[in-house]
VEXGULUM-452218 format. One record per residue (C-alpha): residue number from 1; residue in three letters; z, x, y. Coordinates in Angstrom, 1 decimal, decimal comma, always signed. Layout:
! residues N
[vexdo NUM; "ALA"; [Z; X; Y]]
...
This chain:
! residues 357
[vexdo 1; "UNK"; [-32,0; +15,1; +6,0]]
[vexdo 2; "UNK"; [-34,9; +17,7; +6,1]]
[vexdo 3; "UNK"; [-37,6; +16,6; +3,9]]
[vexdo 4; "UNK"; [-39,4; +19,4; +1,7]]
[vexdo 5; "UNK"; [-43,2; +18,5; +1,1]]
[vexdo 6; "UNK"; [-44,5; +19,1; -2,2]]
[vexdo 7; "UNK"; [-47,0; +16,3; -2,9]]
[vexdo 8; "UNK"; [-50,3; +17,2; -4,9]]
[vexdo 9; "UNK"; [-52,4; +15,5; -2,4]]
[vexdo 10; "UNK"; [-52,7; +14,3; +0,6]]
[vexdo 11; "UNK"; [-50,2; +17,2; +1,4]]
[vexdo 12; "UNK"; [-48,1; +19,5; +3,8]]
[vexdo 13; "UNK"; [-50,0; +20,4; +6,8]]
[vexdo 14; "UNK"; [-49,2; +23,1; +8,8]]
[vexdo 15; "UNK"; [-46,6; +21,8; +12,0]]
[vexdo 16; "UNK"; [-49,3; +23,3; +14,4]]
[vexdo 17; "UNK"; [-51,8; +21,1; +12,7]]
[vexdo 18; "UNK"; [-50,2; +17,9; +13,0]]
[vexdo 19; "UNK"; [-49,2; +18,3; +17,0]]
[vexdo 20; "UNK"; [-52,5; +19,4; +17,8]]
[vexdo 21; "UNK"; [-54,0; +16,9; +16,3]]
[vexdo 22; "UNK"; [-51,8; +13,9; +17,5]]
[vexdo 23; "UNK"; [-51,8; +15,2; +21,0]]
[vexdo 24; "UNK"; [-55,9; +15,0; +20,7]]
[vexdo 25; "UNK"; [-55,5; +11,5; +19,2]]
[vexdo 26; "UNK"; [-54,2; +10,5; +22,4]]
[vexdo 27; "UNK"; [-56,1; +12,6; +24,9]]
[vexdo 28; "UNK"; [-59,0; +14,8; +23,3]]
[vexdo 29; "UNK"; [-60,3; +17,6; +25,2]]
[vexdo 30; "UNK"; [-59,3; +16,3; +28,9]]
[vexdo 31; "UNK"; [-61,3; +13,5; +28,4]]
[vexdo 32; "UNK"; [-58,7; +10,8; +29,0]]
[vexdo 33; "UNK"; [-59,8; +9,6; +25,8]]
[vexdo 34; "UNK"; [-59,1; +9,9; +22,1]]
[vexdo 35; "UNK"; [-60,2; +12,0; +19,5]]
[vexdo 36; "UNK"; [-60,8; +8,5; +16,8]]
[vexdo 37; "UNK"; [-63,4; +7,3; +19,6]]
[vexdo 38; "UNK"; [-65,6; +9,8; +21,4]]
[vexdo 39; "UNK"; [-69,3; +10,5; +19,9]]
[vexdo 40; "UNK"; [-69,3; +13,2; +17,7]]
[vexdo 41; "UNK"; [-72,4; +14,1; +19,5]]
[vexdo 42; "UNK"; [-70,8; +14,8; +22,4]]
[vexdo 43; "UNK"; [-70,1; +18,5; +23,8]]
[vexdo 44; "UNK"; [-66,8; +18,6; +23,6]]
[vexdo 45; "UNK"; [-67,0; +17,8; +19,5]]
[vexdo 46; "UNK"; [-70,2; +19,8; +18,9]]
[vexdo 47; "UNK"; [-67,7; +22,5; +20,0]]
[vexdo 48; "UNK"; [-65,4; +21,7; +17,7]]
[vexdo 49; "UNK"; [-67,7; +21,6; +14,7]]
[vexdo 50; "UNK"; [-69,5; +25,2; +15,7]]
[vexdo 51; "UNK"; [-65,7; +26,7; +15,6]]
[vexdo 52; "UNK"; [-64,6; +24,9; +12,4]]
[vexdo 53; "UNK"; [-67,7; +26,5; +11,2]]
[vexdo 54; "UNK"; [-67,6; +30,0; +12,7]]
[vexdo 55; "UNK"; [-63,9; +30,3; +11,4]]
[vexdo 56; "UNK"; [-64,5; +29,3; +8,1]]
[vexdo 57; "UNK"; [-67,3; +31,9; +7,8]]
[vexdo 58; "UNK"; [-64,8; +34,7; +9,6]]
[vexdo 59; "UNK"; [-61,6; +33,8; +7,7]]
[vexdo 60; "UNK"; [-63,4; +33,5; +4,0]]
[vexdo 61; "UNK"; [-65,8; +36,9; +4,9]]
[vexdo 62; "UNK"; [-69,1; +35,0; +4,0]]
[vexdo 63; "UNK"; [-71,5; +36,7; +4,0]]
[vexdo 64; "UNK"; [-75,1; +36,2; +5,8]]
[vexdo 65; "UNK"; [-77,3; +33,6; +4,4]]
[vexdo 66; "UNK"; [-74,7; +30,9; +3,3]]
[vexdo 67; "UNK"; [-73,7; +28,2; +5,0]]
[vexdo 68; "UNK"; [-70,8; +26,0; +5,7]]
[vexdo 69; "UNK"; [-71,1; +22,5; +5,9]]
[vexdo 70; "UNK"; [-68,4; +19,5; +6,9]]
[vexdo 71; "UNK"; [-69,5; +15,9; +4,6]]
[vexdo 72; "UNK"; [-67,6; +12,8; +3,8]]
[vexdo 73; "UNK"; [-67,1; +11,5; -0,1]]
[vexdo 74; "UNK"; [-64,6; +14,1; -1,3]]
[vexdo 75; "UNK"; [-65,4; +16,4; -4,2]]
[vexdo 76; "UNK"; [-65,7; +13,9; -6,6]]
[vexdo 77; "UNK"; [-69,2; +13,1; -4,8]]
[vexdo 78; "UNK"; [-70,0; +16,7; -4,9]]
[vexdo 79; "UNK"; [-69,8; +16,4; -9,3]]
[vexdo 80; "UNK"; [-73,0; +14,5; -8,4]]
[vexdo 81; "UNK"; [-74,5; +16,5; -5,4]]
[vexdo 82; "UNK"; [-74,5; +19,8; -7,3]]
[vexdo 83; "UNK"; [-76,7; +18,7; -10,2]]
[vexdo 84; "UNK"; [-79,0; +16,9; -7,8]]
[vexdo 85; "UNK"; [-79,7; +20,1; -5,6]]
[vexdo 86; "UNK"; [-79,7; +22,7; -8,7]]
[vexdo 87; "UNK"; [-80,0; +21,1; -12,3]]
[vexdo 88; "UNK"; [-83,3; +21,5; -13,8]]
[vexdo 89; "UNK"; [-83,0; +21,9; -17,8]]
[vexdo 90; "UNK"; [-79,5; +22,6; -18,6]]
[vexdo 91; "UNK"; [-76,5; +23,7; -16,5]]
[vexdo 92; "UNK"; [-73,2; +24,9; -17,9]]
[vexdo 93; "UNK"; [-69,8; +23,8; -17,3]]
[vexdo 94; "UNK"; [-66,4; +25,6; -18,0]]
[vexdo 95; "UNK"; [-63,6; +22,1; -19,0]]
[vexdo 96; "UNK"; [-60,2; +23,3; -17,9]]
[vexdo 97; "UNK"; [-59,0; +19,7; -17,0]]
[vexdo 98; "UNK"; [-59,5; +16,2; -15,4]]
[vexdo 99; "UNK"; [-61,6; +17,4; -12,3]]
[vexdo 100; "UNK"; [-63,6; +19,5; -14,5]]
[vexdo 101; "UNK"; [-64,3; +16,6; -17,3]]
[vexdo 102; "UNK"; [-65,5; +14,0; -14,4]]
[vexdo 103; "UNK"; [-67,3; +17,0; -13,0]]
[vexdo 104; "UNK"; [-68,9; +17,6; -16,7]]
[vexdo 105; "UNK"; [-70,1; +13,4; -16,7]]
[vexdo 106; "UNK"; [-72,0; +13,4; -13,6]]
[vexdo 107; "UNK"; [-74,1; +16,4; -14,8]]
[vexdo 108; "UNK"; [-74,9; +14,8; -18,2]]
[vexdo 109; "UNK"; [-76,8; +11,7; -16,3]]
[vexdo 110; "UNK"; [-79,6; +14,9; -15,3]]
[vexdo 111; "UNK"; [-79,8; +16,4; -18,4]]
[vexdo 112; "UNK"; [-78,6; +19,0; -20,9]]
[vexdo 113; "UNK"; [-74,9; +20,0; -20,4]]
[vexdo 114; "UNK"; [-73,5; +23,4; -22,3]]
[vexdo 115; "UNK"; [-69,5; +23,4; -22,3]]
[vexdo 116; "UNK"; [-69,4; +26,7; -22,5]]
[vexdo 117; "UNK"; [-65,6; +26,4; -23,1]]
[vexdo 118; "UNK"; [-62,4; +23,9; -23,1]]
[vexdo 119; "UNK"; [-58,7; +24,0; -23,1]]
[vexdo 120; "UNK"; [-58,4; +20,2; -23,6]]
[vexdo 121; "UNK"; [-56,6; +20,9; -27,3]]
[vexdo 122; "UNK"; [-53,8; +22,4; -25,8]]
[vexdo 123; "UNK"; [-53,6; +19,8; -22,6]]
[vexdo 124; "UNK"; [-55,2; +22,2; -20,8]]
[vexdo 125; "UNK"; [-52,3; +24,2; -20,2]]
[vexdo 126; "UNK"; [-54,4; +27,5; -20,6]]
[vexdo 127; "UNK"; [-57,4; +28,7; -19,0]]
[vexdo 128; "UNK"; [-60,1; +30,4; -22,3]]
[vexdo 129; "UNK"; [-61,5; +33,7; -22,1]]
[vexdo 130; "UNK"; [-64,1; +35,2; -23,9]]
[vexdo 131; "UNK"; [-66,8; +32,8; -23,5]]
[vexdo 132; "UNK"; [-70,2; +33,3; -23,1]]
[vexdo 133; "UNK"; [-72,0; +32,1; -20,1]]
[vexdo 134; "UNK"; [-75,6; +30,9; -21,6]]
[vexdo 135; "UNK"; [-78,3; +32,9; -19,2]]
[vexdo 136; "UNK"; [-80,5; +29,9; -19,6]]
[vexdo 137; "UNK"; [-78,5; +27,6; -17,5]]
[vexdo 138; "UNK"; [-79,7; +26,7; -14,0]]
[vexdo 139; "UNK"; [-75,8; +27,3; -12,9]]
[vexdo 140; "UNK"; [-72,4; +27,7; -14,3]]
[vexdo 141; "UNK"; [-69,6; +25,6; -12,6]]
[vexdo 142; "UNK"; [-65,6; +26,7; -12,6]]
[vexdo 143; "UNK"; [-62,7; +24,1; -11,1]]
[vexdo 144; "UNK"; [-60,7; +27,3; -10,1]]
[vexdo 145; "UNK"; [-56,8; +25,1; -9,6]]
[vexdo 146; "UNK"; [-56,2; +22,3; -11,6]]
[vexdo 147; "UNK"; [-53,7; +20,1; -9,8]]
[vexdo 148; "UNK"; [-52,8; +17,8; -12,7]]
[vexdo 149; "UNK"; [-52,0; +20,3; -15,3]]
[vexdo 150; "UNK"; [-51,5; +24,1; -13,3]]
[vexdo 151; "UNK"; [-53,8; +26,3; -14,2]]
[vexdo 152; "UNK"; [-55,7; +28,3; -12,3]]
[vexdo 153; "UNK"; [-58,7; +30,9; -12,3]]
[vexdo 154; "UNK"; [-57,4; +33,9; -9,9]]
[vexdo 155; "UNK"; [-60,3; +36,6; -10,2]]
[vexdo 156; "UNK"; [-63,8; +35,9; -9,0]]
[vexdo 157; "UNK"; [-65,6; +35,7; -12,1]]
[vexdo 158; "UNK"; [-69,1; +38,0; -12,9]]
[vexdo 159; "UNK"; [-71,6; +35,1; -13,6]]
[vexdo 160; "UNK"; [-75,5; +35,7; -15,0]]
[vexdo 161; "UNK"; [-76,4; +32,7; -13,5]]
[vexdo 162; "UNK"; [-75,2; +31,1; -9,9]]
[vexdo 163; "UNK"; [-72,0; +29,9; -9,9]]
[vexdo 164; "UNK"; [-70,3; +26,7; -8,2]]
[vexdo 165; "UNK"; [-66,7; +26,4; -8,2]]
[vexdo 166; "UNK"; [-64,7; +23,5; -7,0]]
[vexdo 167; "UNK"; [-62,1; +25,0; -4,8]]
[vexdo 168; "UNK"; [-60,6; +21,9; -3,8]]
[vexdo 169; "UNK"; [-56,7; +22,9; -4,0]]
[vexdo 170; "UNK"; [-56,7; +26,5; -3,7]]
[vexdo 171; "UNK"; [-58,7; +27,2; -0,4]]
[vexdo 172; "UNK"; [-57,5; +29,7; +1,8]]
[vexdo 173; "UNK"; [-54,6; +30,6; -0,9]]
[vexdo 174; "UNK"; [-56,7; +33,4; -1,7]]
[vexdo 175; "UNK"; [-59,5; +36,4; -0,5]]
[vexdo 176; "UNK"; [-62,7; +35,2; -2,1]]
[vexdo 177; "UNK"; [-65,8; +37,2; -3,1]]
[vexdo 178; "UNK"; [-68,0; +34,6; -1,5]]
[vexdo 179; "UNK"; [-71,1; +36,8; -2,6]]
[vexdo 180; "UNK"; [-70,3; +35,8; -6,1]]
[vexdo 181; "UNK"; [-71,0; +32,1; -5,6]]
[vexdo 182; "UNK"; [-73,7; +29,9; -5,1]]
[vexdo 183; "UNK"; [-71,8; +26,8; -4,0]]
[vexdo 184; "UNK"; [-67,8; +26,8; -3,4]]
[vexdo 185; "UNK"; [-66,9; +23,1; -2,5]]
[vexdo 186; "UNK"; [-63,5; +21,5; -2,2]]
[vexdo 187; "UNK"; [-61,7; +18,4; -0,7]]
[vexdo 188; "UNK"; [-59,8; +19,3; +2,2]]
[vexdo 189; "UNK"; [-56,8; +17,2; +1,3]]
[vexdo 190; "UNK"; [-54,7; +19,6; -0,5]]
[vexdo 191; "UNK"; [-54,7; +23,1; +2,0]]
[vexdo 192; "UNK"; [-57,0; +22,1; +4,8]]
[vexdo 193; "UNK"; [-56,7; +18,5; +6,4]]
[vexdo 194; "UNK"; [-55,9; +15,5; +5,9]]
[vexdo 195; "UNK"; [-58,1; +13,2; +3,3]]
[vexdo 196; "UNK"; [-61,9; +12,1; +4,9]]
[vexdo 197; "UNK"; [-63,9; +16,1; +5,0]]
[vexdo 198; "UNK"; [-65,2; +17,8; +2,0]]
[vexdo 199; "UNK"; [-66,5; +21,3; +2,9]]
[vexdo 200; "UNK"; [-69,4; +23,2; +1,0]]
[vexdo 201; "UNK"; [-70,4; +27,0; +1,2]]
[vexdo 202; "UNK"; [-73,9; +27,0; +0,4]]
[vexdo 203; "UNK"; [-75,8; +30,1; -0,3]]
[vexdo 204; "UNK"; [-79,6; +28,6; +1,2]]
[vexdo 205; "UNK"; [-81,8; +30,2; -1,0]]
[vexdo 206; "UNK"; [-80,4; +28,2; -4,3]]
[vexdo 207; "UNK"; [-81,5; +24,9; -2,7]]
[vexdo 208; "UNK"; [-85,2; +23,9; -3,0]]
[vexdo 209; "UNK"; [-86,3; +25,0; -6,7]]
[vexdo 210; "UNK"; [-85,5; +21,4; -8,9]]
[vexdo 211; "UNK"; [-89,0; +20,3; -8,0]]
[vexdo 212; "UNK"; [-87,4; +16,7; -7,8]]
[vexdo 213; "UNK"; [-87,0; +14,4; -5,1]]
[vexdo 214; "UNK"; [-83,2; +14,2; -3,7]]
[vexdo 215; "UNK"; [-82,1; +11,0; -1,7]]
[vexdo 216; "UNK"; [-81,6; +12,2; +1,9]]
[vexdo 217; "UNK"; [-77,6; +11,8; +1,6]]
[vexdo 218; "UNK"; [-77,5; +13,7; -1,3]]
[vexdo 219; "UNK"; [-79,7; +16,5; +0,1]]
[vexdo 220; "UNK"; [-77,9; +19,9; +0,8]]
[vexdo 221; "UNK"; [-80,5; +20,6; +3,2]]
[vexdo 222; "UNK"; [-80,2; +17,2; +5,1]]
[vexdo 223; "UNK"; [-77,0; +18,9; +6,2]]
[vexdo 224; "UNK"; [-77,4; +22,2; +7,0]]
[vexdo 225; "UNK"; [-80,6; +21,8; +9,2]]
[vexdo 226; "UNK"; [-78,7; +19,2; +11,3]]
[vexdo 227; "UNK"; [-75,3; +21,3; +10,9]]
[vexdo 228; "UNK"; [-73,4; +18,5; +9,3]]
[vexdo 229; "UNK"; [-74,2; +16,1; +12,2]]
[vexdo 230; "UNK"; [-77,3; +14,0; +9,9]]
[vexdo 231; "UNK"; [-75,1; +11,4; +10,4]]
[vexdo 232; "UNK"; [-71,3; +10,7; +11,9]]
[vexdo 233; "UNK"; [-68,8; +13,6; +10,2]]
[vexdo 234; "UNK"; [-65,3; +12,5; +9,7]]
[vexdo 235; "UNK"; [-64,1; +13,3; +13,1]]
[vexdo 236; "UNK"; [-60,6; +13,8; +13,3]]
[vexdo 237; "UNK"; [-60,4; +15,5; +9,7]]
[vexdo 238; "UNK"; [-62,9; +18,0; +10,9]]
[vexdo 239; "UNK"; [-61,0; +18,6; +14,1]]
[vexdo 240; "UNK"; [-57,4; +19,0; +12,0]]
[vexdo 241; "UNK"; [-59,2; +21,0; +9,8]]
[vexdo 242; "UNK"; [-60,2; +23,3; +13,2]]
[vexdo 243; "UNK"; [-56,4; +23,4; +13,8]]
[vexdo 244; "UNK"; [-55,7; +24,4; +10,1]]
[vexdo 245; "UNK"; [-58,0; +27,6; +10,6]]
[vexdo 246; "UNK"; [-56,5; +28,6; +13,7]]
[vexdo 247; "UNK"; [-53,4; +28,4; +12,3]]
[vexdo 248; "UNK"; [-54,6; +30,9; +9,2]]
[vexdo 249; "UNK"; [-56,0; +33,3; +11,8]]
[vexdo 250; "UNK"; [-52,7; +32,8; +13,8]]
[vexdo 251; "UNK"; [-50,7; +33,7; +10,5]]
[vexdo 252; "UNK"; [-52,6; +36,7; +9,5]]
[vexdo 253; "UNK"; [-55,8; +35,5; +7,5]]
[vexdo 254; "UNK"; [-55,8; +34,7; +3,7]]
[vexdo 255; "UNK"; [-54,7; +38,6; +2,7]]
[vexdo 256; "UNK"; [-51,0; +37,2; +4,0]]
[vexdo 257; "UNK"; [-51,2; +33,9; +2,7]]
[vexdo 258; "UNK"; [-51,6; +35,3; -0,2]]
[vexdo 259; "UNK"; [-48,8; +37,5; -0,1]]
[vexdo 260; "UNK"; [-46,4; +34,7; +0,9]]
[vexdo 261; "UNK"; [-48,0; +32,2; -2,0]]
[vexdo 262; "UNK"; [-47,4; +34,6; -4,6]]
[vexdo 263; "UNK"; [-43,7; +35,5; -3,5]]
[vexdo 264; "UNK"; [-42,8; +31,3; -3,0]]
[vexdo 265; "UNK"; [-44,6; +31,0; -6,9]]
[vexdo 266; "UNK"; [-42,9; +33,9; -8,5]]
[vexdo 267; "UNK"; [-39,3; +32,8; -7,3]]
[vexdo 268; "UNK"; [-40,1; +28,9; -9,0]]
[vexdo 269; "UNK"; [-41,8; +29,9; -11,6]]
[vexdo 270; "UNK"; [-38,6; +32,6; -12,1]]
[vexdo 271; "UNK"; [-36,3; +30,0; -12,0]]
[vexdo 272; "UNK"; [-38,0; +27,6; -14,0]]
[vexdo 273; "UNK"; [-38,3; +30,4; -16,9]]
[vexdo 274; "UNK"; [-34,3; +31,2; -16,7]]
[vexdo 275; "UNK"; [-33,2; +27,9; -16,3]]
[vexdo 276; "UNK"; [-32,0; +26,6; -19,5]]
[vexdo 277; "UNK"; [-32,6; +22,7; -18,6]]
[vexdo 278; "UNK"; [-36,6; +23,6; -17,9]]
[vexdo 279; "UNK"; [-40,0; +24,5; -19,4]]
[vexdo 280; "UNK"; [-42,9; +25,5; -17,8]]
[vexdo 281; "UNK"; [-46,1; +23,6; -19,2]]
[vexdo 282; "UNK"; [-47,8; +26,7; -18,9]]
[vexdo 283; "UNK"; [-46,8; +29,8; -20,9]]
[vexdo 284; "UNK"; [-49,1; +32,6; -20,1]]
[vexdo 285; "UNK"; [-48,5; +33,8; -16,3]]
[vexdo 286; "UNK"; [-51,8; +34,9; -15,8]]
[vexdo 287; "UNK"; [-52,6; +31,2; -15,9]]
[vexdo 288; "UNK"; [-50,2; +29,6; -14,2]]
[vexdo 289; "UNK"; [-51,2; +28,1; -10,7]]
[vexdo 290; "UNK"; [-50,1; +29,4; -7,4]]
[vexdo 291; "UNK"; [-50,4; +26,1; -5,9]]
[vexdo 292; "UNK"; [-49,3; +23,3; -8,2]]
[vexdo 293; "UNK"; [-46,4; +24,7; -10,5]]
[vexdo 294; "UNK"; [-45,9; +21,9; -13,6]]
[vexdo 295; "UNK"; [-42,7; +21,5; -15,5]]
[vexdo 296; "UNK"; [-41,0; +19,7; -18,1]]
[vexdo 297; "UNK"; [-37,5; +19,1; -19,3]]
[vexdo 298; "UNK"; [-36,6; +21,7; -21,9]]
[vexdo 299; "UNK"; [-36,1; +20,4; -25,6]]
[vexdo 300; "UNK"; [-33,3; +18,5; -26,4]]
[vexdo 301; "UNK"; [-33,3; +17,6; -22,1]]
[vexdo 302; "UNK"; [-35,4; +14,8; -22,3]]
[vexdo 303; "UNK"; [-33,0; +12,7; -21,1]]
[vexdo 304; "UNK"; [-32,0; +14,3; -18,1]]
[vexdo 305; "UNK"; [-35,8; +14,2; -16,6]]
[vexdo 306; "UNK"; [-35,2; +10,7; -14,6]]
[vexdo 307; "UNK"; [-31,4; +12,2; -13,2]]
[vexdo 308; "UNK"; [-32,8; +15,1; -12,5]]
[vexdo 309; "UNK"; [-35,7; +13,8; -10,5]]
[vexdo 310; "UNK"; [-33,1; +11,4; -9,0]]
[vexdo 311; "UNK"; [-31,0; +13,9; -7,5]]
[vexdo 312; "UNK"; [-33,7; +15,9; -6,4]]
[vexdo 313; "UNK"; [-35,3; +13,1; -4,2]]
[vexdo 314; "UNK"; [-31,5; +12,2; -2,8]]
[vexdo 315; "UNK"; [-32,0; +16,4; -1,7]]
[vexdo 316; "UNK"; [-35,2; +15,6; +0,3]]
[vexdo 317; "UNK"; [-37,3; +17,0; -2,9]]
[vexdo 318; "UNK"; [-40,6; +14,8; -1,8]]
[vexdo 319; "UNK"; [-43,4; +14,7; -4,5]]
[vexdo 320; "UNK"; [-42,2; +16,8; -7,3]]
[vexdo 321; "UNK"; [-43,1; +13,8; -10,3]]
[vexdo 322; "UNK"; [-45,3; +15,1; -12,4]]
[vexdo 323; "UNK"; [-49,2; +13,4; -13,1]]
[vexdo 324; "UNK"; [-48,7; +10,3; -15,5]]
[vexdo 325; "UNK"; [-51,0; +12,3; -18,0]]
[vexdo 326; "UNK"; [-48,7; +15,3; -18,1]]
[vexdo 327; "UNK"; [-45,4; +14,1; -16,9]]
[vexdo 328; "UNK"; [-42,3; +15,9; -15,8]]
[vexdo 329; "UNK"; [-42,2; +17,8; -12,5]]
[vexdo 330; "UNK"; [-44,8; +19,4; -10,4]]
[vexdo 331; "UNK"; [-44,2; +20,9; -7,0]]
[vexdo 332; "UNK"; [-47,2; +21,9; -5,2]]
[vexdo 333; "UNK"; [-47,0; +25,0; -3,0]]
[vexdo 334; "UNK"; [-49,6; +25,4; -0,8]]
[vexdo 335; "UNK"; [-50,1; +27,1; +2,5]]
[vexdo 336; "UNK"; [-48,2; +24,9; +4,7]]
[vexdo 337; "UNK"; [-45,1; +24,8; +2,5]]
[vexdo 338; "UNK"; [-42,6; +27,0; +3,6]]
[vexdo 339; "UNK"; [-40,6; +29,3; +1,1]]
[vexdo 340; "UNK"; [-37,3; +27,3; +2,2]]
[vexdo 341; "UNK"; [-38,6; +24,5; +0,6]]
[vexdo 342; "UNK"; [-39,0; +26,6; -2,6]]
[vexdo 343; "UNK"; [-35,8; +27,6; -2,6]]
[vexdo 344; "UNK"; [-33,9; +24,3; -1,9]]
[vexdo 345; "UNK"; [-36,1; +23,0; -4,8]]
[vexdo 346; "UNK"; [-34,4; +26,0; -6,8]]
[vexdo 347; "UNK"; [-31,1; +25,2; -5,7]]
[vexdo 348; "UNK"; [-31,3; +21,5; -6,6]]
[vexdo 349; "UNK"; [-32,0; +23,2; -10,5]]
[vexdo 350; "UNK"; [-29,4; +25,3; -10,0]]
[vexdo 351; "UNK"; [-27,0; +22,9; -8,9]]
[vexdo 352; "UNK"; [-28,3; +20,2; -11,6]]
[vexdo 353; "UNK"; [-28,0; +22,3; -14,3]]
[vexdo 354; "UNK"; [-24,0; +23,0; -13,3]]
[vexdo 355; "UNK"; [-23,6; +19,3; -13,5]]
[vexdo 356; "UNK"; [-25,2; +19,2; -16,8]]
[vexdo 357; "UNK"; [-23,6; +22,2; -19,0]]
């Protein structure tokens, strides 16, 4: 039975991305060697790096004076590494959901936090407007997807001070104004590569002004003037994540994944809304996500959630329970997931709500 992919993260990889990286596993390069034990130092990877790099810049349009770095510790290190570099009397953070609130802790430990905003009184199941961005803060920081509870910031947002986003699960889902940011950071785990590389855009003159001492790990700087090689990247993340943007270029650049991510949404998110056995958690489509679509039973339903999700699994639905803080369903649709899956997932509610008149 074919399997359709649609956990939150680790997630669906492209095919391309998977072969090329196995076959590299086993023989890297012509080396006669694998991919898990050469020096990262060595030609053949330095190579490998410089591309992953060049593409990112080419695929995303950056713009001169930013760069793109490749570091271990996931985004969650990052909630830590952006105050270090920038905070220097208050920053200002926008709470749309878990990643946002741990994002939101680290920054208190430097100093004065603004929320300038929050959604948590609804279970963040909207994303606020008319806020006001403090021009006093050192930088305002955006979580643009929210995995747990799908929501998701679509528009580059005007800020009066730099912005950081955490891009984490909606990379390459959509064109970017990169000129708007000062930092966009992200695991790689949910649209790049497998789990191990964090990437970072850094525009370079932002670093530098904090006046305080940063420890050499946590130092954006460290990394860009040795081009993410300081000390050993994670090697065979980096190199999927190489495949990954070849794969984008290959497929027509972000313009057509967006296209394609907007059409596999709309049809789930249309199905979801007709179906009389369903809900979405999030009622105003200008918020719903593009890449994690969360829904419940529908009222008086309840009962059916554990059947349901029963007979979906036995029809190869793979990853569709929802977060334990939000429960019900949630079927992640990024890049790699083609719009068959989509529509055998619709089928399956189609079919389950026959048997359930």
């Amino acid at each position: 039975m074919k399997k359709h992919n649609f956990y939150a993260g680790p997630s669906i990889l492209p095919e391309y991305t998977i072969e090329q990286t196995a076959a590299a596993i086993k023989n890297f390069a012509n080396m006669d060697l694998s991919l898990m034990e050469i020096s990262h130092r060595s030609k053949e990877f330095v190579a490998v790096m410089d591309e992953a790099q060049q593409l990112f810049k080419e695929l995303l349009n950056i713009p001169e004076g930013y760069s793109v770095i490749f570091l271990g510790g996931g985004a969650s290190t990052q909630f830590a590494m952006v105050p270090f570099n920038l905070f220097k009397n208050k920053a200002a953070y926008l709470n749309t959901g878990a990643w946002s609130k741990k994002a939101i802790k680290e920054a208190k430990l430097f100093g004065e936090v603004d929320v300038v905003a929050s959604s948590e009184d609804k279970l963040f199941n909207y994303i606020p407007k008319n806020y006001t961005i403090p021009e006093d803060a050192d930088y305002f920081h955006i979580t643009t997807n929210n995995t747990i509870y799908g929501t998701e910031i679509k528009e580059d947002i005007t800020s009066p001070v730099p912005l950081v986003a955490d891009m984490s699960s909606d990379i390459f889902s959509r064109p970017v104004d990169v000129s708007k940011y000062a930092i966009i950071y992200g695991g790689a785990q949910k649209n790049l590569a497998p789990a191990g590389v964090t990437f970072v855009i850094i525009k370079n003159d932002i670093l530098g002004k904090t006046g305080r001492d940063i420890p050499t790990m946590l130092n954006y700087q460290t990394h860009i003037d040795k081009e993410s090689m300081f000390n050993t990247p994670p090697v065979v993340p980096v190199f999927a994540a190489l495949q990954t943007l070849k794969w984008l270029k290959n497929n027509g650049g972000i313009s057509e994944m967006q296209k394609v991510n907007i059409k596999k949404a709309n049809l789930l998110y249309d199905e979801i809304d007709r179906n009389p056995l369903f809900r979405a958690t999030v009622m105003d489509p200008n918020d719903r996500s593009l890449m994690n679509i969360c829904f419940v039973m529908n009222e008086g339903y309840e009962n059916l959630e554990k059947p349901f999700f029963d007979y979906a699994s036995e029809k190869g639905m793979i990853g569709i329970k929802g977060h334990r803080s939000v429960g019900g369903f949630r079927a992640s649709t990024y890049n790699a997931l083609p719009i068959e899956s989509v529509a055998a997932l619709i089928d399956c509610m189609q079919d389950f709500k026959k048997k359930n008149k």
